[in-house]
C-alpha positions as CSV (number, residue, x, y, z in Angstrom):
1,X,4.8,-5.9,-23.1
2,X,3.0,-3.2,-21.8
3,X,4.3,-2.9,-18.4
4,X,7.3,-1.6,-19.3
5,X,8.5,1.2,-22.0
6,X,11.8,1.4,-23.5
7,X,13.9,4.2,-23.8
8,X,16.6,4.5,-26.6
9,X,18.6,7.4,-24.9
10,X,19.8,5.6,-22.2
11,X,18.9,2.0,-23.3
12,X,16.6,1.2,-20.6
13,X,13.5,-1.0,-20.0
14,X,11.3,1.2,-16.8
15,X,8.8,-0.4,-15.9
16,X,5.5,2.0,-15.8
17,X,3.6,0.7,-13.0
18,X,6.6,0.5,-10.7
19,X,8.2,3.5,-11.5
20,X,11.9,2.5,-11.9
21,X,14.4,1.0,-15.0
22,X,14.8,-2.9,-14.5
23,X,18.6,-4.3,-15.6
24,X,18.6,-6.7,-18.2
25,X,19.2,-9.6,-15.2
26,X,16.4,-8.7,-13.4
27,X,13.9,-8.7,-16.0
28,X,12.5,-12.5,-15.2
29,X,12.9,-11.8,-11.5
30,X,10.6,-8.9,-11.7
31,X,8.0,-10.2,-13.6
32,X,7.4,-13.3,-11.4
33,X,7.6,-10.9,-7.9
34,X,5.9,-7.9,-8.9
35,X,3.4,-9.0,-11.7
36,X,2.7,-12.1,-11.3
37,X,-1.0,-12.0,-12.3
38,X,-0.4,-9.9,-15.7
39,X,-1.9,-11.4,-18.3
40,X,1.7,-11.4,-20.1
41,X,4.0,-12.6,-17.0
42,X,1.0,-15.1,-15.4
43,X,3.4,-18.5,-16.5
44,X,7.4,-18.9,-16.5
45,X,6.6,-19.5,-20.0
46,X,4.9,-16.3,-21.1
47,X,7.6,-14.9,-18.8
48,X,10.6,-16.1,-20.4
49,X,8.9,-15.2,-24.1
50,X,8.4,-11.6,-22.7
51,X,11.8,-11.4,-22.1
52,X,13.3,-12.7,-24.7
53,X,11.4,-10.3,-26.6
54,X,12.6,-7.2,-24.9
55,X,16.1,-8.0,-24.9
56,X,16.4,-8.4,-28.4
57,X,16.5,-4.4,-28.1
58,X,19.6,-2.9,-26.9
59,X,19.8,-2.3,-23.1
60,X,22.8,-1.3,-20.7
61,X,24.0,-3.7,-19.0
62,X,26.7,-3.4,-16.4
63,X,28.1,-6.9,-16.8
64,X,29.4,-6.2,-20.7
65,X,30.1,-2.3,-20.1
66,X,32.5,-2.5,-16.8
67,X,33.7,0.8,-18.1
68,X,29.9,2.3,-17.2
69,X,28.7,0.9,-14.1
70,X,26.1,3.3,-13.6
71,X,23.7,4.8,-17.4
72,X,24.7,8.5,-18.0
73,X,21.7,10.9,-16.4
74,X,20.3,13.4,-18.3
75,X,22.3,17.0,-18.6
76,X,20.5,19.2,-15.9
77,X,17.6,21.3,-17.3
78,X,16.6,18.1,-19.4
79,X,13.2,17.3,-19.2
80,X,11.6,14.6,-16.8
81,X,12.5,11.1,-18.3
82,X,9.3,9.0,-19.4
83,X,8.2,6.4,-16.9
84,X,9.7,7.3,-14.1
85,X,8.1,9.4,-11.3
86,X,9.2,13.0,-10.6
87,X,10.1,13.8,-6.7
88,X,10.5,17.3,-5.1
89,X,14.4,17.2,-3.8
90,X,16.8,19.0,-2.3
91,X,19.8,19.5,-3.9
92,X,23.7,20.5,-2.7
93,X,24.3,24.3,-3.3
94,X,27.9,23.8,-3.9
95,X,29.0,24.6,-7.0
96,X,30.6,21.7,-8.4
97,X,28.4,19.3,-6.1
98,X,25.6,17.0,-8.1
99,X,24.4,15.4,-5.1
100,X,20.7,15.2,-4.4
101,X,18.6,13.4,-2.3
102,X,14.4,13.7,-1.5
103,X,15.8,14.5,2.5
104,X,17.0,17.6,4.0
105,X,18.4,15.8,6.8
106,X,20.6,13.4,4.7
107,X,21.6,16.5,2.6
108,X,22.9,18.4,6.2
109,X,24.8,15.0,7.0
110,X,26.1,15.1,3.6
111,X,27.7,18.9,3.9
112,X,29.1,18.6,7.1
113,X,30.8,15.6,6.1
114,X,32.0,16.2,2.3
115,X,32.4,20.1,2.8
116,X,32.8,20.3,6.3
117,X,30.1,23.4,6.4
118,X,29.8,23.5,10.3
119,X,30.4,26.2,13.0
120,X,33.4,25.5,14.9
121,X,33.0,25.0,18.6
122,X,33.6,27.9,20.6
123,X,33.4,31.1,19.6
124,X,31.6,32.2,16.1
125,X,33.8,33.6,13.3
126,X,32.1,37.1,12.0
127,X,29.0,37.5,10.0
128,X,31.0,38.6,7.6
129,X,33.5,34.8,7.6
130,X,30.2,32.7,7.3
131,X,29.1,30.7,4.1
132,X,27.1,32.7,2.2
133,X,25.5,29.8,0.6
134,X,21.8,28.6,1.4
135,X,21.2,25.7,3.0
136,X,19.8,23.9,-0.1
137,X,18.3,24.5,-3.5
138,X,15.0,23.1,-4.3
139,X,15.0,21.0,-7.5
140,X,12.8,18.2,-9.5
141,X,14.5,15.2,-9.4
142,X,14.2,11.5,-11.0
143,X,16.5,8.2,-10.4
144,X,16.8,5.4,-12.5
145,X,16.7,2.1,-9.9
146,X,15.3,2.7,-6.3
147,X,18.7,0.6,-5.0
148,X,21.7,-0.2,-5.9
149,X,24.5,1.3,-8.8
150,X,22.5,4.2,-10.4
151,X,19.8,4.6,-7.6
152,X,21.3,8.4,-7.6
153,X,18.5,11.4,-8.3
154,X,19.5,13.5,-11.2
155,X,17.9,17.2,-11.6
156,X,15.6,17.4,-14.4
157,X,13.2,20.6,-15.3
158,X,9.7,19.7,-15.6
159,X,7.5,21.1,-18.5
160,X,5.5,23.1,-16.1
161,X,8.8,25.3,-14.9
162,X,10.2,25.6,-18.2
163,X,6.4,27.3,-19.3
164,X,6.6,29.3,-15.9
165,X,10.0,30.2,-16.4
166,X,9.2,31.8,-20.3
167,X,5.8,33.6,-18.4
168,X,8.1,35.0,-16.2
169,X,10.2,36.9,-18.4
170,X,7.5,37.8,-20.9
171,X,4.5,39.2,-18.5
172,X,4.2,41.9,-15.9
173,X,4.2,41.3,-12.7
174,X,0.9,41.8,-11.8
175,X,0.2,39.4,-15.3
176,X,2.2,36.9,-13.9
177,X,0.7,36.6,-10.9
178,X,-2.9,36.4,-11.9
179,X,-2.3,34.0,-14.4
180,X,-0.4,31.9,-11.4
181,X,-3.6,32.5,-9.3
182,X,-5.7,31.1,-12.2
183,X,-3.8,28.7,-12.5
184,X,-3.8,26.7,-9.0
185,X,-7.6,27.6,-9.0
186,X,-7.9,25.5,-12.2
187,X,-6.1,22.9,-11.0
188,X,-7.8,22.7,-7.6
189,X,-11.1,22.7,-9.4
190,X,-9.8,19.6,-11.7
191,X,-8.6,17.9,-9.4
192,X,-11.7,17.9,-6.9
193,X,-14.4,17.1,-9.8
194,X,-11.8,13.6,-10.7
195,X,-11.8,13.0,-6.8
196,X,-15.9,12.9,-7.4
197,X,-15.7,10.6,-10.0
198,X,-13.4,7.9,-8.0
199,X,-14.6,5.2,-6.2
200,X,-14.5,6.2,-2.5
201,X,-12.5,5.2,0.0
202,X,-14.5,2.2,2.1
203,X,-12.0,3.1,5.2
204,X,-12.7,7.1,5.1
205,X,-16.7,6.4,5.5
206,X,-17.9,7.8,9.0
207,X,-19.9,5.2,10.8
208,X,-23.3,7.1,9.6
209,X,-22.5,6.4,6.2
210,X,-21.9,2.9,6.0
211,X,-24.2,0.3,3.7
212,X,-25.0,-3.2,4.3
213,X,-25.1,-4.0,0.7
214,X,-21.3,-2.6,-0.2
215,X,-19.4,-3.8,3.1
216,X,-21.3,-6.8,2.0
217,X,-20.4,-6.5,-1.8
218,X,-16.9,-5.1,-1.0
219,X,-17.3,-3.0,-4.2
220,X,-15.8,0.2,-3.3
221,X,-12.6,-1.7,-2.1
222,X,-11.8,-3.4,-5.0
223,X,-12.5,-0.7,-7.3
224,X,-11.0,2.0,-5.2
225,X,-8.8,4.6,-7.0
226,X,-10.5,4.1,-10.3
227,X,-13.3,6.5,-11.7
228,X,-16.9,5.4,-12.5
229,X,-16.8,6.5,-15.8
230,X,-13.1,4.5,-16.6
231,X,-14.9,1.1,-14.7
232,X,-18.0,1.3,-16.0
233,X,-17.0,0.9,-19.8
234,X,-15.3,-2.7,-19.1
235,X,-18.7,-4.3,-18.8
236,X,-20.6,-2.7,-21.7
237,X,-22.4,-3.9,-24.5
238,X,-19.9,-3.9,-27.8
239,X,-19.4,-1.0,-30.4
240,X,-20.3,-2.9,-33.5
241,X,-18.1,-0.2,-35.4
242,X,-15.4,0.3,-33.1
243,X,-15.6,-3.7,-31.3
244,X,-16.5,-5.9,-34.3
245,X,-14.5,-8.6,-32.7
246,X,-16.3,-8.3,-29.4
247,X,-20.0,-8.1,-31.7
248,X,-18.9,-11.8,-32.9
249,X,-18.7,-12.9,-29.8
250,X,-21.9,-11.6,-28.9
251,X,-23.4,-13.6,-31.8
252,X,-21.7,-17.1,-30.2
253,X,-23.5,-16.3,-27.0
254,X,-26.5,-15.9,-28.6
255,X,-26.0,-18.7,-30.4
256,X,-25.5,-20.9,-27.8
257,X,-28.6,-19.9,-25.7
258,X,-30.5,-20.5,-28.7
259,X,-28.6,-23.9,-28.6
260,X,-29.6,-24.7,-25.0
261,X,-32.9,-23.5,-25.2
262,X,-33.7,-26.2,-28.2
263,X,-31.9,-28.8,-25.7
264,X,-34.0,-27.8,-22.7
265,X,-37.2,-27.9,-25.1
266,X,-37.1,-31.5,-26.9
267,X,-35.5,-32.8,-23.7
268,X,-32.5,-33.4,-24.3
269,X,-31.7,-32.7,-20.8
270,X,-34.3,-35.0,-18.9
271,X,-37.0,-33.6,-16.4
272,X,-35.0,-35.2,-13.1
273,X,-31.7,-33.3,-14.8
274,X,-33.7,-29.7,-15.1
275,X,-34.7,-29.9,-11.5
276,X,-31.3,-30.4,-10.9
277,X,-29.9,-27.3,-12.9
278,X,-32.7,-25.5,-11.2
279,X,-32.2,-26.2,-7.9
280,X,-28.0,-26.2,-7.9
281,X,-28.3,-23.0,-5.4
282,X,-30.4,-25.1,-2.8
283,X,-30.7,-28.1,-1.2
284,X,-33.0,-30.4,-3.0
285,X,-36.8,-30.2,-2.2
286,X,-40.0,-32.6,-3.0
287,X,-41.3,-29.3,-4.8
288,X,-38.8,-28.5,-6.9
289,X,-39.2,-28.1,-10.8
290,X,-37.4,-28.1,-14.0
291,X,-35.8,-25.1,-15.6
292,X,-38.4,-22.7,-16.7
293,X,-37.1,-21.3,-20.4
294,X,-40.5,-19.8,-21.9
295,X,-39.6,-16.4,-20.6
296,X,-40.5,-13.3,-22.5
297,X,-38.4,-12.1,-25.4
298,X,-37.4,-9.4,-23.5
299,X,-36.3,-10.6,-20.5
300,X,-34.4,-12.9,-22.3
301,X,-32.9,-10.5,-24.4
302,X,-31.7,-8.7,-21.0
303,X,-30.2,-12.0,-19.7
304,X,-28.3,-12.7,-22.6
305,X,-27.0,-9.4,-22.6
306,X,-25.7,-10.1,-19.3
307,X,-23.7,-13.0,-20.4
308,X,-22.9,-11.1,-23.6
309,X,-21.5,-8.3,-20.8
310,X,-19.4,-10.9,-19.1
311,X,-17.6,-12.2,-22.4
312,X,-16.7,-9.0,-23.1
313,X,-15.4,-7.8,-19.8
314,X,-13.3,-10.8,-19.5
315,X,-11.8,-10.0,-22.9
316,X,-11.3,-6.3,-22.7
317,X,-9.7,-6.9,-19.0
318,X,-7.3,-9.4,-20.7
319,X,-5.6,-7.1,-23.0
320,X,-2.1,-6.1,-22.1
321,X,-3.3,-2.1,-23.0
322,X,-5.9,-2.5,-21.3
323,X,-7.0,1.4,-20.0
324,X,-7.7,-0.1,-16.2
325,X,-6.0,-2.8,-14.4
326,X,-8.3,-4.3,-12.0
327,X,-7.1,-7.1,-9.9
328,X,-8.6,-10.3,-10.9
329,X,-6.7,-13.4,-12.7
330,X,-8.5,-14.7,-15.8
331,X,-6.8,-18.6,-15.2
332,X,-5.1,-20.7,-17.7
333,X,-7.9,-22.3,-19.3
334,X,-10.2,-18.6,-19.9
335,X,-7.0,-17.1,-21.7
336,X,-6.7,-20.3,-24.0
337,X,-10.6,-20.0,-24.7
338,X,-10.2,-16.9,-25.1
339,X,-7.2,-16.9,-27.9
340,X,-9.3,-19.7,-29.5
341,X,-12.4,-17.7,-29.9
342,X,-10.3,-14.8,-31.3
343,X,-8.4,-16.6,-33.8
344,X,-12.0,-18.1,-35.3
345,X,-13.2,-14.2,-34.8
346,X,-10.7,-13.0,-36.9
347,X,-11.0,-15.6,-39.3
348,X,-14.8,-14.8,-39.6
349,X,-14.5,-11.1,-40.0
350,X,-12.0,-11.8,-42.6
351,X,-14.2,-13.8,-45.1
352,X,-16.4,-12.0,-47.3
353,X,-20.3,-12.3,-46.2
354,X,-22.3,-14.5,-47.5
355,X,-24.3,-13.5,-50.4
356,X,-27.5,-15.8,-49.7
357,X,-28.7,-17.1,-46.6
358,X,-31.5,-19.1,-45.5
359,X,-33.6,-18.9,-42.0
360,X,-31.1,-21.9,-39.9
361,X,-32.0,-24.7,-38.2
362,X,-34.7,-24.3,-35.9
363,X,-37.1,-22.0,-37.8
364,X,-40.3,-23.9,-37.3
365,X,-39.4,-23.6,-33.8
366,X,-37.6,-20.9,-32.5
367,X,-36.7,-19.5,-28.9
368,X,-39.1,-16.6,-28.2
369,X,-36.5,-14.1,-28.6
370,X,-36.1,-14.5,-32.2
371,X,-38.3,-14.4,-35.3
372,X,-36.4,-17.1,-37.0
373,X,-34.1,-19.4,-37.2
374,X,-31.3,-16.8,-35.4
375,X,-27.7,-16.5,-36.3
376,X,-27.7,-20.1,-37.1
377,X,-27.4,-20.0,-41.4
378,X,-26.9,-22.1,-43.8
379,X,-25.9,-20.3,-47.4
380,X,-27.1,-21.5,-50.1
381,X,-25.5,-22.4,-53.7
382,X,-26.5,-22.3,-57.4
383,X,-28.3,-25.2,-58.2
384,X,-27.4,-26.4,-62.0
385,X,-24.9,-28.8,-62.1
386,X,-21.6,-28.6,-61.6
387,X,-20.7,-26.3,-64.3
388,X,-22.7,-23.7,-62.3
389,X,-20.9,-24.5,-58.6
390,X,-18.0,-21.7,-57.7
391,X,-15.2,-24.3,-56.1
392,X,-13.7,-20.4,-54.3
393,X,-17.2,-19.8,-52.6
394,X,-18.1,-23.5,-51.3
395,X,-14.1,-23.3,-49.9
396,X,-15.4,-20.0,-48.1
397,X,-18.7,-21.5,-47.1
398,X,-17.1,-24.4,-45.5
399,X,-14.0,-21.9,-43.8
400,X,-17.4,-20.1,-42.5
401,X,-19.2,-23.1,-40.8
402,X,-15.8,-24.7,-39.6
403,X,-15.2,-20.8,-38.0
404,X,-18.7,-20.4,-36.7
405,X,-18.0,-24.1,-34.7
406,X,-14.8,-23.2,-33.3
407,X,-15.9,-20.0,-32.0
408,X,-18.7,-21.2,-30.4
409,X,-17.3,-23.9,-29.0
410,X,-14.0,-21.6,-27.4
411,X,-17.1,-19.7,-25.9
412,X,-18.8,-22.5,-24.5
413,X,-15.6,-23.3,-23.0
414,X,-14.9,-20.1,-22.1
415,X,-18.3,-19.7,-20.3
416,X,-17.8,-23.0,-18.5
417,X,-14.0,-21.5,-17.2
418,X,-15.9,-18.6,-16.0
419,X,-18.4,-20.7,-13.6
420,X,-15.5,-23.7,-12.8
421,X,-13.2,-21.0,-10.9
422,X,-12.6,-22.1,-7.3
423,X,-12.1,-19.6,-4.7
424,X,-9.1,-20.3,-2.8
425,X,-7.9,-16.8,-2.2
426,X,-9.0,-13.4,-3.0
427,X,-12.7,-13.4,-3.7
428,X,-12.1,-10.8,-6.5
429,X,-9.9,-12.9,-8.7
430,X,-12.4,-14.8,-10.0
431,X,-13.9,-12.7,-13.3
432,X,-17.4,-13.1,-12.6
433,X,-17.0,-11.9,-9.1
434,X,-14.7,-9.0,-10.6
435,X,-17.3,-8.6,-13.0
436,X,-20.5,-8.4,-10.8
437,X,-19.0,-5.5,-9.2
438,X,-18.3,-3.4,-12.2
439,X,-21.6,-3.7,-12.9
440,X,-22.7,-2.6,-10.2
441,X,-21.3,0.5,-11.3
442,X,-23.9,3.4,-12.1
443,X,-22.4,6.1,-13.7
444,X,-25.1,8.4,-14.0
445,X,-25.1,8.7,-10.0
446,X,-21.7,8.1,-9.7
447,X,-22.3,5.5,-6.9
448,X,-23.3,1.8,-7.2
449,X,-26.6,0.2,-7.7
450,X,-28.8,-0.7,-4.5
451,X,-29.5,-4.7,-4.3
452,X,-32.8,-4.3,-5.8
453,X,-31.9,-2.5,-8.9
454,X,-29.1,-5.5,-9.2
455,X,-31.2,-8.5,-8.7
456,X,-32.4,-8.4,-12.3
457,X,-28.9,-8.8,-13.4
458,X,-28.3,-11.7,-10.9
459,X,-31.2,-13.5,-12.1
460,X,-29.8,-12.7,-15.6
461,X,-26.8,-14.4,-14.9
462,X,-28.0,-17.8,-12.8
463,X,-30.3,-18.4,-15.6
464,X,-27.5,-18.0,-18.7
465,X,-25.1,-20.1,-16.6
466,X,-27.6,-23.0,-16.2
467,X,-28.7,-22.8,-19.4
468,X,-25.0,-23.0,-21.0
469,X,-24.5,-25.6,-18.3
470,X,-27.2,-27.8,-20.0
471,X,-25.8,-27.3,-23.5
472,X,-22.3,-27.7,-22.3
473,X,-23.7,-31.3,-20.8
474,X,-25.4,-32.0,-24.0
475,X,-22.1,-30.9,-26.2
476,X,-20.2,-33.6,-24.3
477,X,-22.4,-35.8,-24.9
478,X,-22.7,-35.4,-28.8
479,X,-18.8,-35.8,-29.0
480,X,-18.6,-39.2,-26.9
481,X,-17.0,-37.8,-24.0
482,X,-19.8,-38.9,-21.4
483,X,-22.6,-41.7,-22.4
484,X,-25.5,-39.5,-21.4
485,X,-25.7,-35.8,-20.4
486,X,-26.6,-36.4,-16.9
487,X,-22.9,-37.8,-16.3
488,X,-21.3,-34.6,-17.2
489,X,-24.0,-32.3,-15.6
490,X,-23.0,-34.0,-12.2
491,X,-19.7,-33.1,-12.7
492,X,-20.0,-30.0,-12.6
493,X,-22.6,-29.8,-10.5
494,X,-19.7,-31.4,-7.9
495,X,-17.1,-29.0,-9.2
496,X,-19.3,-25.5,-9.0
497,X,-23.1,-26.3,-8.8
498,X,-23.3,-27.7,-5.4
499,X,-24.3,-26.2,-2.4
500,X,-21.4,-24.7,-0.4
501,X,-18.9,-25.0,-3.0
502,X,-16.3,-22.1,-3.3
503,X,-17.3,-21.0,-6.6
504,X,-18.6,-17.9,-8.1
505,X,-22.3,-18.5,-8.4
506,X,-22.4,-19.4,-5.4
507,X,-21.1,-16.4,-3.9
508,X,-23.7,-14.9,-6.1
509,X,-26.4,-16.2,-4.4
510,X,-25.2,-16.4,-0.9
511,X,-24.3,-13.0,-0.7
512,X,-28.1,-12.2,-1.5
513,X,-29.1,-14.3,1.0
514,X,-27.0,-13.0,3.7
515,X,-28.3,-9.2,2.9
516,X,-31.1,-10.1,5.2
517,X,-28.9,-10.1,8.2
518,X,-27.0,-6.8,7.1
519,X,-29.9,-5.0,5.9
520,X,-32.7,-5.8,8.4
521,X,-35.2,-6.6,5.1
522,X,-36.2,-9.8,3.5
523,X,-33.2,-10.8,1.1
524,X,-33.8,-11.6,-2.8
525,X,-34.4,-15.4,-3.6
526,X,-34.0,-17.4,-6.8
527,X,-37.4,-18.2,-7.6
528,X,-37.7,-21.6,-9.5
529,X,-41.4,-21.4,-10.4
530,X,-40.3,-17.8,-12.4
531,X,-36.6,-18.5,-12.9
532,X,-35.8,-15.4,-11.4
533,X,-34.7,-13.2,-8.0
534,X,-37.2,-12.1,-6.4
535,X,-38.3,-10.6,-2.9
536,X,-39.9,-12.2,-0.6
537,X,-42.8,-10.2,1.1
């Protein structure tokens, strides 16, 4: 559970993004109000197993320790407690008084009714008769639960005093200043180049400076308070050293295009079907024609990178360390595709490669983009009798090709979860939407890119998804769920194809279309004699 960090002193669960402790009876409560789209809290299931989980480790808990209602603070001078913030507070000059609070106010209410420190009425008593003592002394502060039994602030000594403190006492004066100046001016500095490399602030945009294509987009508001170069990393092409689990999943995309593509070409899918896949962003017209797939290799090597892209953003955004937390919900059925393809991922990166491989199926006829038969392979063994066979390697073989056909069939269904989202509420918890916008990111300008410089990645995108589309129709076919892969491409043409329907490609295309009217030009169009978006003159 990442949201939350346990801390053995005090035997307490805080929870990082909310800045507080949680009691042990709170636990379920909290997950389902305050995180309820985590990826580890987003069912009462996965909510009751994340607590379970946690409180198998000690925790305080006032209902078995009536002796200590409230956890023990830290001894003053202690440092800051991990997870919880650290607030500027004022605390009682007493003596023998612990009491402090982030108010000066409440602390003047608090002497004048605890220690009666007020002036009588009437005439003063001597200069000499008053309190010496100050009105307050300035601390750092930290409290355990915002309300409640142990909502009290406790003093604490941040790093950053204790290191002045020591520079103090060991420079001169003049020393100690200096480095103080240098100091702020190196702080100042860092903190206005990070401010440059956050998203801005839609809202603090004088009128002069607002674009069409982001109040369209609504970019900078959903990635507001997160830097370019943190975003921009969620949608990248996998490290094959550092992301060998995310390069296998590369290789089922590609895979399945290849798939589709053989579909498309010995017709698998019918001509009145192609128009239909081809024309899902429009209204049906006498002209229309079927899905054009002889494209060259390498604009269909950027496509399927595009799709490549989206896998991979959907699974680095559903890790529970994930680095940023952006808003969107990956639903039930995309994190159960999702565990599927990573079990068959693991499986695959655990058996040994194969040592003899022929071109796959397909060779005498391969998509453009390849020069064979692709990552499709069939391994080959001794020929001689079975004296010669190795019982070990045709188990491994066989592990292989069963792995290979669950992993590309989790990410075929994961693709297909991906389209079949429905917008009901925010626009920006659908991945793909989520998705489009971090890749709108570019980080060499630290801005996003205009709508031209995006529509290759939109036309990328339409023409993966209807190609999956097909194979997904044809794969339903093949196991008997649907007599004939035009059944199951109408179904999902009703579900997320359709003109008008709530659903991510749609807004895709529609928010292209309705540039026009923001921008004052001619808005980017799908193209179905070039399967592309393209400008209209």
């Amino acid at each position: 559970m990442d949201l939350f960090l346990y801390n053995d002193t005090h035997r307490l669960w805080i929870c990082g993004p909310c800045g507080f402790a949680v009691r042990p009876a709170h636990l379920a409560a909290h997950l389902a109000n305050r995180h309820p789209k985590h990826p580890s809290a987003a069912t009462p299931a996965l909510r009751r197993a994340a607590c379970a989980l946690m409180l198998k480790r000690p925790c305080w808990d006032p209902a078995r320790e009536p002796d200590r209602p409230v956890p023990p603070p830290p001894a003053p001078g202690s440092p800051p407690v991990p997870g919880l913030p650290v607030h500027p507070g004022y605390r009682c000059p007493h003596p023998d008084c612990a009491y402090i609070v982030c108010n000066p106010e409440s602390l003047l209410r608090h002497r004048t009714r605890i220690h009666a420190d007020r002036r009588p009425r009437g005439r003063q008593p001597p200069a000499s008769q008053v309190s010496p003592l100050p009105l307050y002394r300035t601390v750092s502060c930290q409290r355990f639960f915002p309300s409640g039994a142990g909502s009290g602030f406790f003093q604490v000594t941040p790093p950053a005093h204790t290191e002045r403190a020591r520079q103090a006492a060991t420079m001169g004066e003049v020393e100690f200043i200096r480095r103080q100046v240098a100091g702020a001016l190196a702080e100042d500095a860092a903190a206005a180049e990070a401010g440059a490399q956050q998203v801005p602030d839609p809202d603090a945009k004088a009128p002069t400076e607002i674009s069409p294509w982001l109040e369209l987009t609504r970019w900078p508001e959903f990635l507001h308070g997160h830097a370019f170069t943190a975003v921009a990393p969620l949608a990248a092409p996998p490290d094959p050293t550092a992301e060998p689990l995310l390069t296998v999943f590369s290789a089922s995309v590609e895979r399945l295009i290849e798939a589709a593509y053989q579909s498309i070409k010995t017709r698998r899918i019918n001509e009145f079907d192609q128009i239909r896949i081809n024309s899902f962003l429009q209204r049906p017209r006498v002209w229309d024609r079927p899905i054009l797939i002889q494209l060259r290799p390498s604009t269909y090597r950027a496509y399927r990178q595009v799709w490549q892209r989206l896998i991979c953003f959907a699974y680095r955004t559903s890790r529970p360390n994930a680095a940023v937390q952006l808003g969107h919900q990956l639903t039930t059925a995309q994190l159960a595709a999702l565990d599927r393809m990573e079990t068959a991922a693991a499986e695959l990166l655990s058996l040994p490669s194969p040592p003899l491989c022929t071109p796959g199926p397909g060779a005498a006829d391969h998509p453009p983009w390849t020069t064979g038969g692709g990552p499709w392979v069939v391994i080959q063994t001794p020929r001689g009798g079975d004296r010669d066979r190795d019982p070990e390697g045709d188990r491994r073989t066989e592990r292989r090709h069963a792995a290979y056909e669950q992993l590309d069939h989790a990410c075929l269904d994961l693709s297909i979860a991906l389209l079949d989202h429905p917008l009901k509420g925010d626009l920006f918890e659908s991945a793909v939407v989520a998705f489009l916008a971090v890749l709108g990111v570019d980080v060499e300008k630290q801005t996003f890119r205009d709508p031209y410089a995006f529509t290759s990645s939109l036309s990328g995108l339409i023409k993966m998804a209807q190609m999956l589309v097909a194979q997904r129709a044809v794969q339903m076919a093949d196991h008997g769920q649907v007599e004939h892969p035009a059944d199951a491409l109408e179904a999902m043409r009703e579900r997320f194809l359709l003109p008008g329907v709530a659903a991510p490609l749609q807004l895709a295309h529609t928010g292209c279309a309705r540039l026009a009217s923001a921008s004052r030009t001619p808005p980017p169009v799908w193209d179905i004699s070039t399967g592309a978006m393209t400008s209209r003159p």
